[in-house]
ZAVEX-353832 format. One record per residue (C-alpha): y, x negated, z; residue number from 1; residue in three letters. Coordinates in Angstrom, 2 decimals. Example, Ala and Ser with C-alpha at 12.3 -4.5 7.8 and 13.67 -1.06 7.14 Angstrom:
2
[[-4.50,-12.30,7.80],1,'ALA']
[[-1.06,-13.67,7.14],2,'SER']
END
This chain:
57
[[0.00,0.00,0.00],1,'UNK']
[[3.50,-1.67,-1.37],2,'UNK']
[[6.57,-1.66,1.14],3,'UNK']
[[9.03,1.27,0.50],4,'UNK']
[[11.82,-0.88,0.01],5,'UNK']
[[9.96,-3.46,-2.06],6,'UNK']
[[11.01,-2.96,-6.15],7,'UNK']
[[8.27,-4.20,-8.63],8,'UNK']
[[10.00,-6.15,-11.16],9,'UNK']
[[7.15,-5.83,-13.58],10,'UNK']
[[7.98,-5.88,-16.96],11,'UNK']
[[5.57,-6.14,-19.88],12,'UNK']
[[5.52,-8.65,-22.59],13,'UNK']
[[4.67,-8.29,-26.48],14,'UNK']
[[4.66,-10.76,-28.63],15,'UNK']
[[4.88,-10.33,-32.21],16,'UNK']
[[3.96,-12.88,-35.28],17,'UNK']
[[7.13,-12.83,-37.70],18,'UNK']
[[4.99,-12.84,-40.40],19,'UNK']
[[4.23,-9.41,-39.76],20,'UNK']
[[6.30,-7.75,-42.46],21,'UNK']
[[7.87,-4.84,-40.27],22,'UNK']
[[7.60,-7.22,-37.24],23,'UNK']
[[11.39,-6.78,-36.59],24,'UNK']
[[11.01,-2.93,-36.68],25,'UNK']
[[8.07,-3.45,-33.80],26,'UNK']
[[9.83,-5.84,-32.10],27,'UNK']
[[13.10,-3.31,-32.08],28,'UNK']
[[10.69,-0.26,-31.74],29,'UNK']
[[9.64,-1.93,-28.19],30,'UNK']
[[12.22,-3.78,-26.94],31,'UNK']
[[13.30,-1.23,-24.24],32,'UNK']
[[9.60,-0.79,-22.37],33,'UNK']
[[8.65,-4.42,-23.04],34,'UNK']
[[10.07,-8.21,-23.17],35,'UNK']
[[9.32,-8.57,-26.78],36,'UNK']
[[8.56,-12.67,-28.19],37,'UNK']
[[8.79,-13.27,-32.02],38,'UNK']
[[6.46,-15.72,-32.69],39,'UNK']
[[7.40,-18.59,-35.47],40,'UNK']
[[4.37,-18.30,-38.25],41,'UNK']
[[4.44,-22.02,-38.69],42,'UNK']
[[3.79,-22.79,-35.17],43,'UNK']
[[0.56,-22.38,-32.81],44,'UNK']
[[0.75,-18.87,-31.33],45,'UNK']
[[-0.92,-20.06,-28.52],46,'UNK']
[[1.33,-22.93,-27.78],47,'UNK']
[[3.92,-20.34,-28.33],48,'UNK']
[[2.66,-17.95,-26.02],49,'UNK']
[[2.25,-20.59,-23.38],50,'UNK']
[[5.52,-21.79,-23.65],51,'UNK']
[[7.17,-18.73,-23.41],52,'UNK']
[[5.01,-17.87,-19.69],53,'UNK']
[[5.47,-20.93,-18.34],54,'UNK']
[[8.78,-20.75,-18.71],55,'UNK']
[[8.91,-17.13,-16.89],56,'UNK']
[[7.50,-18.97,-13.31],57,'UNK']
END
């Protein structure tokens, strides 16, 4: 059971591949229920992904 006064500052993550072709319609779509991370096509999604969480600690 969470304390009454304690406010969960949950927030969801998506991220998206920008070689998606309507990835900026998703990512826009999303953005107000979810932190939304346009991954670079070139670049390891994975690294990417990574990155971007270890950064939110």
């Amino acid at each position: 059971m969470r304390n009454a006064t304690h406010v969960d500052s949950h927030r969801e993550v998506v991220f998206v591949d920008s070689d998606i072709e309507i990835s900026s319609l998703l990512a826009t779509s999303i953005q107000d229920q979810a932190d939304v991370v346009m991954l670079a096509g070139d670049e390891n999604g994975l690294q990417q992904m990574r990155g971007y969480l270890i950064g939110r600690h």
